[in-house]
C-alpha positions as a LaTeX table, in Angstrom:
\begin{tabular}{lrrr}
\hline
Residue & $x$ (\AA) & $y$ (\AA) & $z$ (\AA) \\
\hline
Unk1 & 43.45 & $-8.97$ & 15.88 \\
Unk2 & 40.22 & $-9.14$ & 14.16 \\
Unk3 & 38.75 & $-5.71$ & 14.02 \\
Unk4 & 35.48 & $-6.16$ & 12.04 \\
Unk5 & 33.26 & $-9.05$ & 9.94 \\
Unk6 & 30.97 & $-9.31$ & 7.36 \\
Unk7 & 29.22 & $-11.98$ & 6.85 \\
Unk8 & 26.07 & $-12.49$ & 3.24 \\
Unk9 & 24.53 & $-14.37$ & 1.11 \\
Unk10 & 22.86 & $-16.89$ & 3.48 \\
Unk11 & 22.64 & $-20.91$ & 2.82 \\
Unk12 & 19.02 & $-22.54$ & 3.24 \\
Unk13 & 20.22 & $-23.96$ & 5.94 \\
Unk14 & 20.86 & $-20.55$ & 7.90 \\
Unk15 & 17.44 & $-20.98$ & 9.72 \\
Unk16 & 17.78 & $-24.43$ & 10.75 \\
Unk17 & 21.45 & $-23.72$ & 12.25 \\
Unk18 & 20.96 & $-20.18$ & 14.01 \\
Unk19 & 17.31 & $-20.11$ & 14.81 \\
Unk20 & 16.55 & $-17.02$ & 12.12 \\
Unk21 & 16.89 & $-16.47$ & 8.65 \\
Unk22 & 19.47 & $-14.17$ & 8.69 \\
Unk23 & 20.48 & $-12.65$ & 5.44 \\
Unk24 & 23.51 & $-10.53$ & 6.98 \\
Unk25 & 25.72 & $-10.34$ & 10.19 \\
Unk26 & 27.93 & $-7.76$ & 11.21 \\
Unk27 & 30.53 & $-8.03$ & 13.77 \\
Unk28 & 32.89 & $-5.24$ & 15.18 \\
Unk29 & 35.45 & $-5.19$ & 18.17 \\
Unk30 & 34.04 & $-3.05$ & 20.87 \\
Unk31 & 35.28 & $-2.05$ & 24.23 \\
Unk32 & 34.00 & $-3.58$ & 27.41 \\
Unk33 & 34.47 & $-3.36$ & 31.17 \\
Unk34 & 35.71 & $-7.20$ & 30.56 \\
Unk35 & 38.46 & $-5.89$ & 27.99 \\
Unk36 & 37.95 & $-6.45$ & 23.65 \\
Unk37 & 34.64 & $-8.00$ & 23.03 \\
Unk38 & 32.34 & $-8.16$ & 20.14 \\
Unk39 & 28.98 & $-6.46$ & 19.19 \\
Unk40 & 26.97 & $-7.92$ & 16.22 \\
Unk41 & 24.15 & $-6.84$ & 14.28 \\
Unk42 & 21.93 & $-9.74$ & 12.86 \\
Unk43 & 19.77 & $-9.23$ & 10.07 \\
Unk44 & 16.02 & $-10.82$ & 8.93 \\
Unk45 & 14.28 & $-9.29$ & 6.25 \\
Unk46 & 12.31 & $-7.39$ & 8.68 \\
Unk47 & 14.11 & $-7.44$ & 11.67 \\
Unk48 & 17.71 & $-6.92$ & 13.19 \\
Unk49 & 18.94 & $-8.65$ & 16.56 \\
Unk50 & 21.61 & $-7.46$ & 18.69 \\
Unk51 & 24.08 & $-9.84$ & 20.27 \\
Unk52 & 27.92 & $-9.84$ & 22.24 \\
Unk53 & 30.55 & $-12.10$ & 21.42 \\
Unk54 & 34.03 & $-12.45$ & 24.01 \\
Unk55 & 36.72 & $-13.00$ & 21.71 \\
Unk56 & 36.87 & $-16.52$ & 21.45 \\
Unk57 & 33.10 & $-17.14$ & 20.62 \\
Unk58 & 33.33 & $-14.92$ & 17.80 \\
Unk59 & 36.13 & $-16.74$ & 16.81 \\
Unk60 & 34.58 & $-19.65$ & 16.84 \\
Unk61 & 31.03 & $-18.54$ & 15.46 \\
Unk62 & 32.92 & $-17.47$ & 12.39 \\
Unk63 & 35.14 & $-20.88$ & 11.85 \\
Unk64 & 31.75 & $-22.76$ & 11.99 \\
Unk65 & 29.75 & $-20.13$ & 9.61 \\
Unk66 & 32.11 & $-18.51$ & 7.30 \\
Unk67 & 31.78 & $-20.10$ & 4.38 \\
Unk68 & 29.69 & $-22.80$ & 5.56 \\
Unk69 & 25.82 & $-20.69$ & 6.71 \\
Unk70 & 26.97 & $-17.87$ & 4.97 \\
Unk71 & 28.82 & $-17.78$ & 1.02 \\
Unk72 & 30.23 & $-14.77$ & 1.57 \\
Unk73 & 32.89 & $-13.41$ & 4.76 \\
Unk74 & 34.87 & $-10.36$ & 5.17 \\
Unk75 & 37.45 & $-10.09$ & 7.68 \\
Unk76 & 38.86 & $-7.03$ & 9.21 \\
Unk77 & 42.49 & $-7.38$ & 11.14 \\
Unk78 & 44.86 & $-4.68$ & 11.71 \\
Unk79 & 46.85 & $-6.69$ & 8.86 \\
Unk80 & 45.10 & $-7.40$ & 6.29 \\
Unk81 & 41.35 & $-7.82$ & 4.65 \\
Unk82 & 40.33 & $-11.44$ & 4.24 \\
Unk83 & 37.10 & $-12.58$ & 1.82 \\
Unk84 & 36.00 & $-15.91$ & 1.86 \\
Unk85 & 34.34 & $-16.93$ & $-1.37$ \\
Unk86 & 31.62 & $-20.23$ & $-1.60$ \\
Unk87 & 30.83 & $-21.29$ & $-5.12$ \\
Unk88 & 27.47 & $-23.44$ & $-6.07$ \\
Unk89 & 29.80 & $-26.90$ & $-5.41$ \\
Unk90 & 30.52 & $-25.58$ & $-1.84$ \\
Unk91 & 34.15 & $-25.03$ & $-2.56$ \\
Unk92 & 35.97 & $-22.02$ & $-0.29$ \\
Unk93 & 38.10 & $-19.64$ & $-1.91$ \\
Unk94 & 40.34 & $-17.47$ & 0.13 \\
Unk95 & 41.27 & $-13.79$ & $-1.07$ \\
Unk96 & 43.94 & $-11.52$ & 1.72 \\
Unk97 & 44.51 & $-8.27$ & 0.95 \\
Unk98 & 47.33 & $-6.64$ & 2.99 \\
Unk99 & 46.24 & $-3.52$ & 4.82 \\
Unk100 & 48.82 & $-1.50$ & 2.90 \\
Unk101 & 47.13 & $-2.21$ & $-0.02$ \\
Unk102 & 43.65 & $-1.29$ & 0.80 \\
Unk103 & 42.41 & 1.68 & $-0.08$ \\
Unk104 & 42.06 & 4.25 & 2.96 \\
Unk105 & 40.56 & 7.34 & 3.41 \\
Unk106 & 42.09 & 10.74 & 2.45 \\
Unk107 & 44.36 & 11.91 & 5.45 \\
Unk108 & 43.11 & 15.14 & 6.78 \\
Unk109 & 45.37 & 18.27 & 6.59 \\
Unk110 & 46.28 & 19.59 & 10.29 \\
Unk111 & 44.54 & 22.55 & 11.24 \\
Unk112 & 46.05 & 26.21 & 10.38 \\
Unk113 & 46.08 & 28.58 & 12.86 \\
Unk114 & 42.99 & 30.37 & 11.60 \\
Unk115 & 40.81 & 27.16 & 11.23 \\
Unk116 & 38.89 & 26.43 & 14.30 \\
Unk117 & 38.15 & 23.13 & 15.16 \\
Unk118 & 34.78 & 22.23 & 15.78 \\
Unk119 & 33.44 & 22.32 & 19.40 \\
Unk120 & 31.02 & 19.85 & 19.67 \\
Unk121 & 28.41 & 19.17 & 22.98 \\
Unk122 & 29.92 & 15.72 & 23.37 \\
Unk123 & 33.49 & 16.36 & 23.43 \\
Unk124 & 36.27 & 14.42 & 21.37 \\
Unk125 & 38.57 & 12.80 & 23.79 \\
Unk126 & 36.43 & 12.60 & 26.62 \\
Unk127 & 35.21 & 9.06 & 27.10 \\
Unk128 & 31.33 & 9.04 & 27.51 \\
Unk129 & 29.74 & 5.57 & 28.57 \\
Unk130 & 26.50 & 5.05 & 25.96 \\
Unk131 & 28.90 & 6.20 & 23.47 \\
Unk132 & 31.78 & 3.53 & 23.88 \\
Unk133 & 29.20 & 1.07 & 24.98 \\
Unk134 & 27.37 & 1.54 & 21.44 \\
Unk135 & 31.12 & 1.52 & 19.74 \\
Unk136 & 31.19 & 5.52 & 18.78 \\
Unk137 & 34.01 & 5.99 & 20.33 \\
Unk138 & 37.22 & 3.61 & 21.94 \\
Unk139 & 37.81 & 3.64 & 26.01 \\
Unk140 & 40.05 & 6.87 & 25.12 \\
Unk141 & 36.83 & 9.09 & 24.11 \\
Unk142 & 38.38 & 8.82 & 20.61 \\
Unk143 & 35.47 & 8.15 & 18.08 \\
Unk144 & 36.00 & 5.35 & 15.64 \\
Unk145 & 36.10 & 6.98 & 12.15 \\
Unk146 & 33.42 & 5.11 & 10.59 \\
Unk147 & 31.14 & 6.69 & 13.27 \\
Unk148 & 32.35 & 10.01 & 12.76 \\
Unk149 & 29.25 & 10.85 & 10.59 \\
Unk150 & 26.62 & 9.34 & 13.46 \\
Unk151 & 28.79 & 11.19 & 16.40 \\
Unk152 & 28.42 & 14.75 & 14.54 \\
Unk153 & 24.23 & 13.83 & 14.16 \\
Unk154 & 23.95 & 13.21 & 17.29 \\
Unk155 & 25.89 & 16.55 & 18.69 \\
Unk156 & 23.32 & 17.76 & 16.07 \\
Unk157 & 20.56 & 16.60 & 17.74 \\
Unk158 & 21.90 & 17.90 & 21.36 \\
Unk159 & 21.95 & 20.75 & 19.97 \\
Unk160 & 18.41 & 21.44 & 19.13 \\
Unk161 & 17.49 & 20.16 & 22.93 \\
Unk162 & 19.69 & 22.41 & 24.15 \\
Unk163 & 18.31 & 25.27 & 22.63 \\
Unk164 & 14.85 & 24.23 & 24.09 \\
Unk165 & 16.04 & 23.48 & 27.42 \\
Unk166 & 17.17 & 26.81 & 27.82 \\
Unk167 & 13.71 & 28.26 & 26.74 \\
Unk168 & 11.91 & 26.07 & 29.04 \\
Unk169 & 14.33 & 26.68 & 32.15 \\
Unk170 & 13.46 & 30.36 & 31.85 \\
Unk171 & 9.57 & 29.72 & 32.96 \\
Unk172 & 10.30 & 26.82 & 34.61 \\
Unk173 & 12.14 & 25.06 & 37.83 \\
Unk174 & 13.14 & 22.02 & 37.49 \\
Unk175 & 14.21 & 19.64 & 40.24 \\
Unk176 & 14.70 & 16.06 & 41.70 \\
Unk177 & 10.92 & 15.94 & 42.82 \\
Unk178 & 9.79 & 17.94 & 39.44 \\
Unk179 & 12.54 & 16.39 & 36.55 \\
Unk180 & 11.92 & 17.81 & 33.11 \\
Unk181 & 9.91 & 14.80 & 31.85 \\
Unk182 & 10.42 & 13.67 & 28.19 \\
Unk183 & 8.65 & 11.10 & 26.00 \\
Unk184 & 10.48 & 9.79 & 22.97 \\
Unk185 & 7.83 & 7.82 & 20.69 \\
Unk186 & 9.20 & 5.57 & 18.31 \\
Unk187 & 13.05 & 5.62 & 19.97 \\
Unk188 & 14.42 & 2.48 & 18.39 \\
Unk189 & 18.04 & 1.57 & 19.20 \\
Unk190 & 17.71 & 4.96 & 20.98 \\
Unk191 & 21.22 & 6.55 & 20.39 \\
Unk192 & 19.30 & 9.66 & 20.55 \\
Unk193 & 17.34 & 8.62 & 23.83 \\
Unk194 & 20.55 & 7.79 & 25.66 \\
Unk195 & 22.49 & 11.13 & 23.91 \\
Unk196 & 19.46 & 13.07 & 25.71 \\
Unk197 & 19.88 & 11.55 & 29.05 \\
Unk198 & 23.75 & 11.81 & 28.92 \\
Unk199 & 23.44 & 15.61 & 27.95 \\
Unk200 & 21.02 & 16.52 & 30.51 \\
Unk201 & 21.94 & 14.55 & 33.62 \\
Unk202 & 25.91 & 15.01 & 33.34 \\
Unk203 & 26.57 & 17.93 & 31.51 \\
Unk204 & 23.44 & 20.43 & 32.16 \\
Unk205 & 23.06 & 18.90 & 35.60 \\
Unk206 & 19.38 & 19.12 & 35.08 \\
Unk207 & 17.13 & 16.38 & 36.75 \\
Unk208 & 15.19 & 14.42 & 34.29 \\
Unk209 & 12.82 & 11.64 & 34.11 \\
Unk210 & 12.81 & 9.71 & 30.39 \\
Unk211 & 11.01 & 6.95 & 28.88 \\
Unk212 & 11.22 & 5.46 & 25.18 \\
Unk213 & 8.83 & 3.42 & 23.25 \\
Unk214 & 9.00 & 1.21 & 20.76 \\
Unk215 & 6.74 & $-1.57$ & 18.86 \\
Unk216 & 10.13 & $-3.99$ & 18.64 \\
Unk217 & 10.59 & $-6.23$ & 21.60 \\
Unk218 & 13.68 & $-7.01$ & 21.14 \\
Unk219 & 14.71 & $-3.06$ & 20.58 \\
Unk220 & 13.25 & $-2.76$ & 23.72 \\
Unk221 & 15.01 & $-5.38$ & 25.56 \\
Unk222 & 18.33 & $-4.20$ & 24.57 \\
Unk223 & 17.74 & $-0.26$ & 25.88 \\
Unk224 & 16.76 & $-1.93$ & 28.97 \\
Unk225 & 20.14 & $-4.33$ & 28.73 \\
Unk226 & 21.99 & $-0.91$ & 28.28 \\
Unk227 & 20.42 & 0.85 & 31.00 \\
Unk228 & 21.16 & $-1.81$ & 33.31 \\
Unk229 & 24.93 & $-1.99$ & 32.10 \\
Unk230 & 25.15 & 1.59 & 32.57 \\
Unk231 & 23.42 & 2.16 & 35.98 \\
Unk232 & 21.54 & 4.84 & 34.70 \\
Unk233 & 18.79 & 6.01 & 36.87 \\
Unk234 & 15.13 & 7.55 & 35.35 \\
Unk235 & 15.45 & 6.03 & 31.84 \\
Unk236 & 13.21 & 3.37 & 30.70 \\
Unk237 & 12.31 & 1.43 & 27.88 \\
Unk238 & 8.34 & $-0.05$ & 26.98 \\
Unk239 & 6.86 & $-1.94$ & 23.85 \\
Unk240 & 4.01 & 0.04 & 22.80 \\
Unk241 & 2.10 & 1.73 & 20.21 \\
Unk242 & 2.16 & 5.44 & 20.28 \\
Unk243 & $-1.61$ & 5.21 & 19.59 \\
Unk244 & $-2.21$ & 3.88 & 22.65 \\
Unk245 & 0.28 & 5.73 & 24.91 \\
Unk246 & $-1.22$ & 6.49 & 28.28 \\
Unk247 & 1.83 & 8.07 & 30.71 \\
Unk248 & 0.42 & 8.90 & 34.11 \\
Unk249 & 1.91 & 12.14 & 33.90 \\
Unk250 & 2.54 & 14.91 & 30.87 \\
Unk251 & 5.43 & 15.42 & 29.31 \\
Unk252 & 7.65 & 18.72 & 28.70 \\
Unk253 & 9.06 & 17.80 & 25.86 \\
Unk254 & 7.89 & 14.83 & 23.25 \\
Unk255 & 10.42 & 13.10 & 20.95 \\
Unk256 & 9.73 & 11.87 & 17.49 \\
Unk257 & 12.38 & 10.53 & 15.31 \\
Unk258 & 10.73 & 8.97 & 12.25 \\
Unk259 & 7.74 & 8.10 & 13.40 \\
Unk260 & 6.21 & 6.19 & 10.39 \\
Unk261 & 3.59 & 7.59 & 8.58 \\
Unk262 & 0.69 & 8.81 & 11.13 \\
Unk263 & 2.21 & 7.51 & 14.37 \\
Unk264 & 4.24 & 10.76 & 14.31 \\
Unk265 & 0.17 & 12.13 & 13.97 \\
Unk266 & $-0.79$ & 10.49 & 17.31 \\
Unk267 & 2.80 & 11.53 & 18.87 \\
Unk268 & 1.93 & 15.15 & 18.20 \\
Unk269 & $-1.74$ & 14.34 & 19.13 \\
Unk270 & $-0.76$ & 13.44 & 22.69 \\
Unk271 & 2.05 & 16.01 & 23.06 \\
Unk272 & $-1.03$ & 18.65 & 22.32 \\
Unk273 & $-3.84$ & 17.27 & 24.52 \\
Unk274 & $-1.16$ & 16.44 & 27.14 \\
Unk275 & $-0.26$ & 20.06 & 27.47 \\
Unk276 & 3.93 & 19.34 & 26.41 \\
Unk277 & 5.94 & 22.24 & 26.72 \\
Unk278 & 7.98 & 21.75 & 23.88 \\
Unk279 & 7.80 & 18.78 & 20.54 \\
Unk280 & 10.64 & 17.81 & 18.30 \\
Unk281 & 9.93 & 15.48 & 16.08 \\
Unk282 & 11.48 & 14.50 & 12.59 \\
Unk283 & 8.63 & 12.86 & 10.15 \\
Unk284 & 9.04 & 9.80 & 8.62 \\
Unk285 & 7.16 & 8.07 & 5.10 \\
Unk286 & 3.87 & 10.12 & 4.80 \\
Unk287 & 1.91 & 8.15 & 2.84 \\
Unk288 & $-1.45$ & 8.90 & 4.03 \\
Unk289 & $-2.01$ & 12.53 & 1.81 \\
Unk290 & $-0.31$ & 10.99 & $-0.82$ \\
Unk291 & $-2.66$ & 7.82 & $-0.60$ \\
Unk292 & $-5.57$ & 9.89 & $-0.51$ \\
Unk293 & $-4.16$ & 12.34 & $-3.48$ \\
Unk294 & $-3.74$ & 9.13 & $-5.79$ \\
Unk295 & $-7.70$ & 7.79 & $-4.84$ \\
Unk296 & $-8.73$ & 11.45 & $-5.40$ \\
Unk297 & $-8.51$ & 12.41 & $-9.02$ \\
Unk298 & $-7.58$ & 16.04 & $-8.78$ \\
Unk299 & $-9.26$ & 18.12 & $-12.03$ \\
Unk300 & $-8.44$ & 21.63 & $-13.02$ \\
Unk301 & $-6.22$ & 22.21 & $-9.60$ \\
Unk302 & $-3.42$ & 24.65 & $-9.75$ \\
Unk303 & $-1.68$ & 21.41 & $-8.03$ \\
Unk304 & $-2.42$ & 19.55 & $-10.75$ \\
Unk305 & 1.40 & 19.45 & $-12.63$ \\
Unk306 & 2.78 & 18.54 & $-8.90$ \\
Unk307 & 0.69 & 15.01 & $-9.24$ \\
Unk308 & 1.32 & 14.30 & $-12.77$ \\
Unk309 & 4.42 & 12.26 & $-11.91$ \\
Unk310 & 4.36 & 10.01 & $-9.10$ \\
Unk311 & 8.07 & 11.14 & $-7.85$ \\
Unk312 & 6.83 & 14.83 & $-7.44$ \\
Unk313 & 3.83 & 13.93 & $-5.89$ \\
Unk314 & 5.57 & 12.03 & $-3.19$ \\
Unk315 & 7.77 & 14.71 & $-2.54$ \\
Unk316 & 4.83 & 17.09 & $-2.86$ \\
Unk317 & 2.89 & 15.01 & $-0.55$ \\
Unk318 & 5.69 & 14.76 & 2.29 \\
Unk319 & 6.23 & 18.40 & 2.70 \\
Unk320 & 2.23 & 18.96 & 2.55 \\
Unk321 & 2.32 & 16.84 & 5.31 \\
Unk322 & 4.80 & 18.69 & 7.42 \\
Unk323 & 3.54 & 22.33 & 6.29 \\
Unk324 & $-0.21$ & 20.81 & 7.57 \\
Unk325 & 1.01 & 19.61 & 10.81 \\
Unk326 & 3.00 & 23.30 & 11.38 \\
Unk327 & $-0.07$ & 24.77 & 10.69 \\
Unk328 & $-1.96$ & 22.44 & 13.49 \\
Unk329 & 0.23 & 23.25 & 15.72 \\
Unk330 & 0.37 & 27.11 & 15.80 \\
Unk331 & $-3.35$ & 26.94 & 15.57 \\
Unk332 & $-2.72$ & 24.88 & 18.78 \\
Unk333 & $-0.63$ & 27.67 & 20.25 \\
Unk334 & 3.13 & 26.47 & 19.58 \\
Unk335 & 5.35 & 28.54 & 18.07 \\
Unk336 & 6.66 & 26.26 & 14.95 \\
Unk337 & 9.81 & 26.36 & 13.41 \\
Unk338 & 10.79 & 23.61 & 10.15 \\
Unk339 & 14.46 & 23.15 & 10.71 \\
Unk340 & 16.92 & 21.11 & 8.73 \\
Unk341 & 18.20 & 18.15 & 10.73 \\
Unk342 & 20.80 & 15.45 & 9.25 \\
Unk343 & 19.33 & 11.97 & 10.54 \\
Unk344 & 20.70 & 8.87 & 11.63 \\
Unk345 & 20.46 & 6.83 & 8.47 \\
Unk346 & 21.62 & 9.20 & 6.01 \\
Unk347 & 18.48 & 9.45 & 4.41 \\
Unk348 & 16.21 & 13.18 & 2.79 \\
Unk349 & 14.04 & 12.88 & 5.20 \\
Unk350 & 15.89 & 15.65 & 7.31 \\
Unk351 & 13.02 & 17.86 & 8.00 \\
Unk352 & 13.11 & 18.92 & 11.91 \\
Unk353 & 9.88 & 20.25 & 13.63 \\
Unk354 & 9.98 & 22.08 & 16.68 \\
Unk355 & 7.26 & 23.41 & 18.18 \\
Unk356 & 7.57 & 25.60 & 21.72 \\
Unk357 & 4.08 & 26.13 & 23.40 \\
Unk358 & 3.65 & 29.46 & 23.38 \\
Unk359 & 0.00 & 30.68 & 23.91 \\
Unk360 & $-3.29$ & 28.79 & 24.78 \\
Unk361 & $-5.30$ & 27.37 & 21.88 \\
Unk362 & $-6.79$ & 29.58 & 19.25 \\
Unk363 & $-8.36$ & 28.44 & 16.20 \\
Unk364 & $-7.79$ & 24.76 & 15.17 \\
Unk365 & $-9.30$ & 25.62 & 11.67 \\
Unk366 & $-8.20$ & 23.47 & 8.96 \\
Unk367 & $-5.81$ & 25.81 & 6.16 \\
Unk368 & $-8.18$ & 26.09 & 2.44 \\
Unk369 & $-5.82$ & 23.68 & 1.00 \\
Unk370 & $-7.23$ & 21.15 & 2.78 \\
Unk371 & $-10.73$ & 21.55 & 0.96 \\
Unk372 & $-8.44$ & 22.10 & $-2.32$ \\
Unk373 & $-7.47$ & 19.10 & $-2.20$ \\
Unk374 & $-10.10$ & 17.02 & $-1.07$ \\
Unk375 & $-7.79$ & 15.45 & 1.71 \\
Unk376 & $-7.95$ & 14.98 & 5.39 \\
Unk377 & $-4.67$ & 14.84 & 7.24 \\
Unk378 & $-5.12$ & 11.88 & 10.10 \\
Unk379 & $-4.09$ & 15.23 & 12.51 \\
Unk380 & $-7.61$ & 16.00 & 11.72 \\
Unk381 & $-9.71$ & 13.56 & 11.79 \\
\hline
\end{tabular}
């Protein structure tokens, strides 16, 4: 059975026969309602597409592109590892591995009686829809060990909302005619979005109302596609910029995670001026001090050795950016906290912000390093 494909290095001819210039595909066996199916992830240069393949038109998709579209192919069975090589004459070289000769991971000891395993929010074993659907886990609830890492971040994640929930449902009653309302800006494939939903509705037995949004069409149209395959009620999906955002009614709790640059700005903007109970939002890319630090030629600063090297002052620049918008906010009356948060892509940028409103507005004043530095933050503007 094939469990998994790879397929790379594109032929000039890839646009012409698919419709996009893809420059990788990846296919994995997935779980459906309709029995073993196919989920693959299609990659531009800017872009990736989603798509589901029935056994027999993956089958066949690979037959007419391995080795033909694409150079390179990588087959997965439960038997053996199979790479298809193309040289410059167009000739096909086949390479199979046996499976008992491919290198696996190391086993993992059993548990001793005074290890405790971990007890996660989304429980191991228990089947949970999004989570098969998005191939996490099999139709047993067991999770598929190369999502073992994106399983834990999102218990992670579930985590953190739970912790807020609980603060908000001491001041607050929440029920089907008033649903804890939540905004996530920027959701992308929207793991996260559907993780929230999932935790709230089914296991907290909380009413909530959710909506994601996204610049990517075709992100958007495949939330909605998942929605729709999992009947869930009060989730929805919209192309937008956060910018622009205009809900018709405010939010308890706003969702960033890595909002580029200053649309995590605007996110916390609206969360402010729309009164939101309660923000978490992970920042992603801040270019814009460390734009305006590279225009402004900083002279006899005590920063000065942080911007000598353009790697520091990136780094320096990023957590200026975060420390400046912690500071906005508890002049906003939130009660901040920076928390570490492992992300979905395995990246540094692991910086969590959660802000609880705690007080009405005080100050707003800009912090002295501001003038320092001869910067304006876009959260100030």
């Amino acid at each position: 059975m094939l469990l998994s494909a790879t397929l790379s290095k594109p032929n000039s001819n890839v646009e012409e026969k698919l419709g996009k210039a893809y420059e990788k595909i990846k296919i994995r066996a997935e779980n459906s309602s309709e029995g073993l199916a196919y989920y693959a992830e299609m990659f531009t240069k800017t872009q990736v597409f989603h798509q589901h393949f029935t056994e027999k038109q993956v089958l066949d998709f690979l037959r007419e592109n391995a080795g033909v579209t694409f150079k390179n192919c990588v087959k997965r069975t439960d038997e053996s590892e199979i790479t298809l090589l193309t040289n410059k004459k167009g000739k096909v070289t086949e390479l199979v591995k046996p499976l008992k000769n491919i290198p696996q991971a190391k086993k993992l000891e059993p548990l001793s009686s005074f290890q405790k395993k971990k007890q996660y929010l989304l429980e191991e074993g228990k089947p949970v829809p999004f989570l098969v659907l998005l191939g996490v886990m099999n139709s047993e609830g067991k999770v598929i060990s190369s999502k073992y890492d994106k399983f834990k971040q999102i218990n992670r994640f579930l985590e953190f909302i739970n912790d807020t929930v609980k603060t908000l449902t001491e001041n607050n009653s929440y029920t089907e005619e008033n649903p804890i309302r939540i905004v996530d800006f920027g959701c992308g494939k929207s793991y996260l979005t559907f993780a929230v939903h999932y935790f709230l509705t089914e296991i907290k037995k909380l009413p909530c109302k959710i909506e994601g949004l996204d610049l990517k069409e075709d992100v958007i149209l495949y939330c909605n596609q998942m929605t729709e395959k999992l009947k869930l009620k009060n989730l929805i999906f919209h192309t937008g910029n956060i910018s622009d955002y205009s809900g018709k009614e405010n939010p308890d709790i706003v969702i960033t995670l890595h909002a580029c640059d200053t649309a995590t700005d605007f996110a916390l903007q609206y969360a402010v001026e729309h009164e939101t109970k309660a923000i978490l939002s992970v920042p992603c890319c801040q270019h814009q001090i460390n734009q305006q630090l590279k225009n402004n030629k900083i002279q006899n600063s005590n920063f000065e050795p942080l911007l000598k090297w353009g790697l520091l002052q990136e780094k320096f620049s990023s957590l200026l950016t975060d420390a400046l918008r912690g500071e906005w906010l508890e002049s906003m009356g939130y009660k901040v906290q920076m928390l570490e948060f492992i992300d979905m892509e395995h990246t540094p940028k692991n910086i969590l912000i959660r802000a609880i409103k705690n007080s009405e507005k005080t100050t707003g004043n800009k912090p002295e390093i501001i003038d320092t530095l001869k910067i304006k933050p876009e959260i100030w503007k």
